[in-house]
C-alpha positions in Angstrom: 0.0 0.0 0.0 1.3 3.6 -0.7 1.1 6.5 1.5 -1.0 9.8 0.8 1.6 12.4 0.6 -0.3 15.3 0.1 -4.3 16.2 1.1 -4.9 17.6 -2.2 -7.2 14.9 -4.5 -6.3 13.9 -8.1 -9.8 15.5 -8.9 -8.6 19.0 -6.8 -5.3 19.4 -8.5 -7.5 19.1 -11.9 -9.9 21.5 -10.9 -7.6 24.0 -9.5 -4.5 23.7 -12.1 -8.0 23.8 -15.5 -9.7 26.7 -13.2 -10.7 29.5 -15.6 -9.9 32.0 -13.2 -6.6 33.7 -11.6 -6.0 32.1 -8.0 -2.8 32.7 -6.7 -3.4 30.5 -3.3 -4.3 27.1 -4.9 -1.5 27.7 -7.3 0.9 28.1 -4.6 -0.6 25.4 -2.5 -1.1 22.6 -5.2 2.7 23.6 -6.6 4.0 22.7 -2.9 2.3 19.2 -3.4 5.5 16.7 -2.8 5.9 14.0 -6.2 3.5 16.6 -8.6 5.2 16.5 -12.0 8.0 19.3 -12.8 6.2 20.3 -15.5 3.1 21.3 -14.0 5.4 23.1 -10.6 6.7 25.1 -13.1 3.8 26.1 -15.1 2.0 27.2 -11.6 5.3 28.9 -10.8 4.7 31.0 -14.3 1.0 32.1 -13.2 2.3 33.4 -10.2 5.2 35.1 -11.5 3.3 36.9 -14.6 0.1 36.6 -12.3 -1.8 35.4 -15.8 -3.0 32.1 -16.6 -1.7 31.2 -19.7 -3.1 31.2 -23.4 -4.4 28.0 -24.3 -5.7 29.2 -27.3 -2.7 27.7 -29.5 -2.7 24.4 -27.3 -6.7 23.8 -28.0 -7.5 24.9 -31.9 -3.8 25.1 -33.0 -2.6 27.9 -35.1 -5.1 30.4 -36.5 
């Protein structure tokens, strides 16, 4: 059996990292979540540096 190492759901981290809205707190509690992918740390470290969620315009239709 593996130990929890974080309170944070699978279904939370979705919900907060998707959000459509700015929110600095989650961000900076779900990018402190021990064994969350590198990838998704840094992204969450780019919101709250630029304070902006990122365009995913080019990521869900491509290039216009």
């Amino acid at each position: 059996m593996q130990e929890r190492r974080t309170d944070i759901s699978v279904r939370d981290a979705m919900k907060i990292y998707f959000a459509s809205e700015f929110d600095a707190q989650s961000y900076d509690r779900l990018a402190s979540c021990e064994g969350l992918a590198a990838t998704w740390v840094n992204s969450l470290h780019r919101r709250l540096d630029k304070q902006k969620i990122e365009n995913w315009q080019m990521r869900l239709f491509g290039p216009v």
